[in-house]
C-alpha positions in Angstrom: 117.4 129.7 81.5 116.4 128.5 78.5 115.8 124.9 77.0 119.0 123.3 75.9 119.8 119.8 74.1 121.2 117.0 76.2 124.6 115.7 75.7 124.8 113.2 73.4 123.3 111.3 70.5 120.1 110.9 70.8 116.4 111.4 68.5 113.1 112.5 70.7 109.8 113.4 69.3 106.3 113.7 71.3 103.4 112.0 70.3 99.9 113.6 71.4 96.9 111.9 71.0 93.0 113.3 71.4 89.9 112.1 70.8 86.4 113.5 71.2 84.8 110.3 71.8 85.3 109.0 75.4 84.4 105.5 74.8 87.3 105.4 71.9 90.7 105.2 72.6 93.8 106.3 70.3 95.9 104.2 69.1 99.6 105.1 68.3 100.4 102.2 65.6 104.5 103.2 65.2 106.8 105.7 63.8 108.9 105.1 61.1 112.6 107.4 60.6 114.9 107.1 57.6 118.4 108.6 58.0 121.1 109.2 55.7 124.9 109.0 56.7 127.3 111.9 55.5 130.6 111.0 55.6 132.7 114.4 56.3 136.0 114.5 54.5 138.9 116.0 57.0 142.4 116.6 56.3 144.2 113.8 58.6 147.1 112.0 58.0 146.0 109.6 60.7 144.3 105.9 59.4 142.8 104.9 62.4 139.7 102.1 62.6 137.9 99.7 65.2 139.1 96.7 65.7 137.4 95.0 68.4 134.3 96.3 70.1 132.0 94.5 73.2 129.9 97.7 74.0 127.3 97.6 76.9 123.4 98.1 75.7 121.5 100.3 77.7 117.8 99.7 77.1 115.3 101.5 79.3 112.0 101.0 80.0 109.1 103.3 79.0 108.1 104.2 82.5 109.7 105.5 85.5 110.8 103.1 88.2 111.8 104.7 91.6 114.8 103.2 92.8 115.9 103.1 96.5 119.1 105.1 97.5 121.7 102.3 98.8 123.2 104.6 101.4 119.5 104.6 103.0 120.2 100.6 104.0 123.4 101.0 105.5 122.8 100.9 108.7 120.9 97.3 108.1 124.5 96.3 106.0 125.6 97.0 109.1 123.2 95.7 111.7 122.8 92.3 110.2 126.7 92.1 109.2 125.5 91.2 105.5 129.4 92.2 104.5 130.0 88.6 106.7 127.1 86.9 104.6 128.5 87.5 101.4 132.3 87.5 102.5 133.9 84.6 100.3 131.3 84.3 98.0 133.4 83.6 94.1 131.7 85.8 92.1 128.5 88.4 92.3 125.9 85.8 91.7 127.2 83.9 94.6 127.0 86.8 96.8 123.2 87.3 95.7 122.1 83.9 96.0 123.6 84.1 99.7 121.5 86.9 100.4 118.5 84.8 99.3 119.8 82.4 101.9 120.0 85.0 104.5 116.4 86.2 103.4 114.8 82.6 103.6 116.4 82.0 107.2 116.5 85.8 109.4 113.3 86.3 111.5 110.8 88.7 110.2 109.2 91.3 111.7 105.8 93.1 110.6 104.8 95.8 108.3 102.6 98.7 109.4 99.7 98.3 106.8 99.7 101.6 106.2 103.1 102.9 105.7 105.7 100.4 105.2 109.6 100.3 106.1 112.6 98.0 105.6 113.1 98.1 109.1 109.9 97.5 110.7 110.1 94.8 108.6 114.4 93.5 110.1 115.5 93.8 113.2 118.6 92.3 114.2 118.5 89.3 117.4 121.2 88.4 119.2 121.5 85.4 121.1 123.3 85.1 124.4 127.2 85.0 122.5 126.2 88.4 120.3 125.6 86.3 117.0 122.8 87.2 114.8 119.8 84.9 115.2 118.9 83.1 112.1 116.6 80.0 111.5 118.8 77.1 111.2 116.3 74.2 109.8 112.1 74.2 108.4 110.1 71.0 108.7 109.6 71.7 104.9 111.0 73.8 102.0 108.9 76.7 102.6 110.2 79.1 105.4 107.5 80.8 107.7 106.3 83.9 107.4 104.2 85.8 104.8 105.4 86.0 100.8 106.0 89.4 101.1 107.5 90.0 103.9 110.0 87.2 102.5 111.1 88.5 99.7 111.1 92.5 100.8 114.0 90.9 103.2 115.8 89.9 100.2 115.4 93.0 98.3 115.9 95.0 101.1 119.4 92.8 101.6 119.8 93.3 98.3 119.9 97.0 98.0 121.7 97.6 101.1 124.5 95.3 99.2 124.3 97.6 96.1 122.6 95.5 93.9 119.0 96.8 92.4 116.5 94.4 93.2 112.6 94.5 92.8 109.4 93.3 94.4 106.8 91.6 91.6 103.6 89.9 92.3 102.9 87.2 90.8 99.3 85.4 90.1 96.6 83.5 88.2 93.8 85.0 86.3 91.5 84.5 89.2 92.1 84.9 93.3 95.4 82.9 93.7 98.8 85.1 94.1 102.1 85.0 95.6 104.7 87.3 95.8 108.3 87.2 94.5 111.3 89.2 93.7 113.6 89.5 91.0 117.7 91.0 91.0 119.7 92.5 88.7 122.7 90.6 87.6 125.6 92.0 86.2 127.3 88.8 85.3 124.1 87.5 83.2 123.3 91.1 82.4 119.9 90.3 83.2 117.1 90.8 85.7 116.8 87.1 87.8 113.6 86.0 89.2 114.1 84.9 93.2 112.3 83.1 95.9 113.5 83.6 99.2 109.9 82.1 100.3 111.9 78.5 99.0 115.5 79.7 98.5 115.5 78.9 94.9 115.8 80.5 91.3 115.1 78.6 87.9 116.9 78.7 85.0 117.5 77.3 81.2 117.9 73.6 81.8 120.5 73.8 78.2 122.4 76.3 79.0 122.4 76.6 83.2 121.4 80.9 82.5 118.9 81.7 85.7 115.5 83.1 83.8 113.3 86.0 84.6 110.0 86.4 84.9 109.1 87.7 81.4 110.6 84.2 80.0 109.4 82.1 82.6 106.1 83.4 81.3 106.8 82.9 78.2 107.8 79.6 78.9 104.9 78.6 81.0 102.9 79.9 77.7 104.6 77.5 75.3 102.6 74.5 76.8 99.2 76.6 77.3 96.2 75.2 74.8 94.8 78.5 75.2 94.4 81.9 76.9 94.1 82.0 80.4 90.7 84.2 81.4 88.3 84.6 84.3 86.1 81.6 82.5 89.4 79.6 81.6 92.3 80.3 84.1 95.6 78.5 84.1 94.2 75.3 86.3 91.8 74.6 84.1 94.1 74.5 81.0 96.5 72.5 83.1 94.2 70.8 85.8 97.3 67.5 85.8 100.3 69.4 87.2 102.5 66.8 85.3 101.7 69.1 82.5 104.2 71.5 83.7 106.9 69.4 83.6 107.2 70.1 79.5 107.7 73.9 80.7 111.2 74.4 79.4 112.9 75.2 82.9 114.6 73.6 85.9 114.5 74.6 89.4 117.3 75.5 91.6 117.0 73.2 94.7 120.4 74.2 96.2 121.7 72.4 99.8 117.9 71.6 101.4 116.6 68.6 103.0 113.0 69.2 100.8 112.7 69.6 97.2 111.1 73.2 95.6 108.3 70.7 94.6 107.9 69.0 97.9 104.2 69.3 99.4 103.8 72.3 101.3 100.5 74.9 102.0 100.8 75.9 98.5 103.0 72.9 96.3 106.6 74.3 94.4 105.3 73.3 90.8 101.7 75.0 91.1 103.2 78.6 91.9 104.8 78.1 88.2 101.4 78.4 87.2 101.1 81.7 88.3 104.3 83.4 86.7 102.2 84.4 83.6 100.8 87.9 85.3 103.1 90.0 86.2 102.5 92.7 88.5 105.3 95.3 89.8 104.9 98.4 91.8 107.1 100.8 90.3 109.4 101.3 93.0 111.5 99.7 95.9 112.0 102.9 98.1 110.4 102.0 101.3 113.3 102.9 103.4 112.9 106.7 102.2 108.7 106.9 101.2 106.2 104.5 103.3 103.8 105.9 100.9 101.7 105.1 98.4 100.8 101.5 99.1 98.6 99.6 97.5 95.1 98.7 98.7 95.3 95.3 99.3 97.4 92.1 100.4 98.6 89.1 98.2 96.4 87.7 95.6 95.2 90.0 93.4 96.0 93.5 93.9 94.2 95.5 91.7 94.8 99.5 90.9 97.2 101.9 90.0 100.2 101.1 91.8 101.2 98.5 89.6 102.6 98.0 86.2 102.0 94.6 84.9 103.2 92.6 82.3 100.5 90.6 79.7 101.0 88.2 76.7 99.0 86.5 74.2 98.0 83.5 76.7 98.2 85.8 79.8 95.9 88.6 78.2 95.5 91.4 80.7 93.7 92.1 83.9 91.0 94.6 83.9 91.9 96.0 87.9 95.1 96.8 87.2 95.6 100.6 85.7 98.9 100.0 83.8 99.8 97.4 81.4 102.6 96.6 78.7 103.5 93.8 76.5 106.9 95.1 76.1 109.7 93.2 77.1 111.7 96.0 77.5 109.6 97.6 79.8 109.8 95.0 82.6 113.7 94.1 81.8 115.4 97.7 81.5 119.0 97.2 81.4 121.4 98.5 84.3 124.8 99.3 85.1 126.0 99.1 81.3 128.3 101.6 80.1 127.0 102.2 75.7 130.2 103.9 74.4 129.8 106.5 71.0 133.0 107.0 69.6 133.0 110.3 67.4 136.2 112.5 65.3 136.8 115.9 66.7 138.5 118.8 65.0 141.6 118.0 66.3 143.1 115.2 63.7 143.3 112.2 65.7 141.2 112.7 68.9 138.4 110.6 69.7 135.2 111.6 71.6 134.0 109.3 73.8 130.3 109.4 75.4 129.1 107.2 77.6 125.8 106.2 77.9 124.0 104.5 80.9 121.3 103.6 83.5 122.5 103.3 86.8 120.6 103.3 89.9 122.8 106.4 91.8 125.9 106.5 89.7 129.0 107.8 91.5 131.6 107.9 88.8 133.0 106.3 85.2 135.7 104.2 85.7 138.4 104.6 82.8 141.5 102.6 81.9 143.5 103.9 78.7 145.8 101.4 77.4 146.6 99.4 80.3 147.1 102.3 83.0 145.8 102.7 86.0 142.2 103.2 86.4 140.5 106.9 86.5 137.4 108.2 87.8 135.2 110.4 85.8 132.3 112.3 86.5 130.8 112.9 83.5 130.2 110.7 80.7 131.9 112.3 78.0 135.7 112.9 77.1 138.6 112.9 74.6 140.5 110.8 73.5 144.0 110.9 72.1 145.0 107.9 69.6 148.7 107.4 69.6 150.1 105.2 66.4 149.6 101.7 66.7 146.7 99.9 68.6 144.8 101.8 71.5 142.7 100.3 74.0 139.8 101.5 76.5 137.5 100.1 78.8 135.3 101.7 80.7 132.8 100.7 83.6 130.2 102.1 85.7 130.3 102.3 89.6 127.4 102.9 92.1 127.1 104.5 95.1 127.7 101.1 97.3 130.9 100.9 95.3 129.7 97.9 92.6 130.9 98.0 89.2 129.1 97.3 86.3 130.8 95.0 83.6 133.4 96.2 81.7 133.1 98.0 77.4 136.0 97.8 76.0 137.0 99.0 72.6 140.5 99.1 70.2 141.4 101.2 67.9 144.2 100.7 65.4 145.9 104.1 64.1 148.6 104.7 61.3 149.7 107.4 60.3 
């Protein structure tokens, strides 16, 4: 068959760029596109016009990330009774942060170095009454067990939950590393940075919103005199760790007997140092593909299995392959539901298309003027306006059955 145009509004071009000088690379600078609206004159009786709008944005990143199927974690969901974990919990956040909980206290297994799998990784204990085995108490903040193995249990819980979650390395310019994970938050319609090596987040100490890693970075960078290089890394621009208390965030301690900051192997407050470079494999699918891997353990990585995230004072990292400075790139948006509202032939019919990224969609969820809820496949349909004001929301829902926040839009028609 031949190539047809997506569904949809949308603009694509290709860019190809060639050089016959090796040692010089091309450099796209930016595209600029002018457009002119044409407003079609239609016989219609009907006055109709938006009154109140809260659309969801759907901004995707520039590279592919590999996201695990949720259905391929159900049998942890059910080994480990994680519906029990979160059962209670008053809103989504509240579930997630209990599944950081669960992640900082459930023995952890070990990874086969050279093909890695959620459940190597979890397997349940029972104890002599049939309860799941869980650490009840550390003689210090930091649980045992390595970084990574940490926080895959928490993205792992994560997913099998139905909420996306990612694996990022962290680190300084030189040798020092630690490895983190962030979740994707429908309520704060943002991408959360989380510690299950600590059980804690950190967030805007003005207005309480938990941060990611991008701002955190950017944060960190507010207070930094300069770059931080190979010559010049972060400790030796902040060698008095009292110089990161002017870093714009506050830590989540939560109910622990020891502080975030407390003295441990590593201390709390020097791993903010290290949330300039960002490093993130490109995909959390180790319950389906063990492979590729990368080469190396903690600290700095290096090669092609990352994508990693620079700024001015975190300038890149010459191992790693992939870079971007784009904010977009690292903090793609999910579970949003864009609406385009568009006139059809037919005098007073709407159509509605629906635009979104979600992680193994399973259906539209629709609710016309008050009525019960319907399920849609596809993201596109009419819309009939009846006289007076009309009303539509419309969410997303994956295939472990979470919704994404609500669009909603109202339409006032007259005729």
């Amino acid at each position: 068959a031949g190539w047809a145009p997506p569904a949809g509004r949308y603009l694509q071009f290709e860019v190809v760029l060639r050089t016959a000088n090796p040692l010089v690379t091309p450099v796209f600078l930016g595209v600029s596109i002018q457009s002119t609206v044409v407003e079609q004159q239609r016989a219609n009786d009907l006055f109709y016009r938006v009154q109140d709008l809260q659309n969801g944005r759907v901004v995707r990143s520039s590279v592919e990330y590999v996201y695990e199927d949720f259905a391929n974690l159900a049998d942890l969901r059910r080994d480990f009774e994680l519906d029990e974990v979160v059962a209670g919990a008053a809103s989504e956040f509240a579930a997630q942060l209990r599944l950081m909980r669960w992640a900082y206290k459930v023995p952890l297994g070990q990874l086969d170095p050279h093909a890695w799998n959620y459940t190597d990784l979890l397997k349940p204990e029972r104890d002599g009454k049939g309860r799941i085995v869980l650490h009840q108490q550390y003689d210090k903040r930091r649980r045992d067990g390595h970084c990574l193995y940490c926080n895959l249990a928490l993205v792992a819980a994560c997913i099998a939950m139905g909420y996306p979650a990612r694996w990022v390395n962290i680190s300084s310019k030189h040798t020092y590393g630690h490895e983190v994970a962030e979740v994707w938050s429908n309520e704060f319609d943002k991408w959360v940075f989380m510690d299950s090596t600590r059980d804690y987040y950190l967030y805007d100490p003005d207005t309480g919103v938990p941060l990611n890693l991008v701002e955190i970075g950017h944060r960190l960078g507010e207070i930094m005199p300069g770059p931080a290089t190979w010559e010049y890394p972060v400790q030796w621009h902040l060698p008095d760790k009292s110089m990161l208390d002017k870093v714009r965030i506050a830590y989540r301690e939560g109910a622990h007997q020891y502080s975030v900051l407390s003295e441990d192997e590593i201390e709390g407050q020097e791993l903010l140092m290290y949330k300039g470079h960002l490093q993130m494999p490109l995909r959390n699918d180790f319950a389906s593909r063990s492979h590729p891997l990368p080469w190396r353990l903690s600290s700095n990585w290096g090669g092609d299995q990352f994508y990693c995230y620079y700024s001015e004072m975190f300038p890149r990292k010459q191992e790693y392959q992939h870079h971007t400075e784009r904010w977009q790139d690292f903090n793609p948006t999910l579970n949003q539901a864009e609406l385009f509202l568009r006139e059809t032939e037919e005098a007073g019919v709407l159509r509605v298309e629906i635009d979104t990224e979600t992680p193994y969609l399973d259906a539209f969820l629709l609710q016309v003027d008050g009525c019960e809820w319907q399920e849609h496949a596809r993201g596109i349909f009419d819309w009939p306006l009846r006289e007076g004001l009309n009303r539509l929301r419309v969410k997303v829902r994956n295939g472990a059955g979470v919704c994404g926040v609500e669009s909603y839009v109202t339409v006032v028609a007259h005729h």
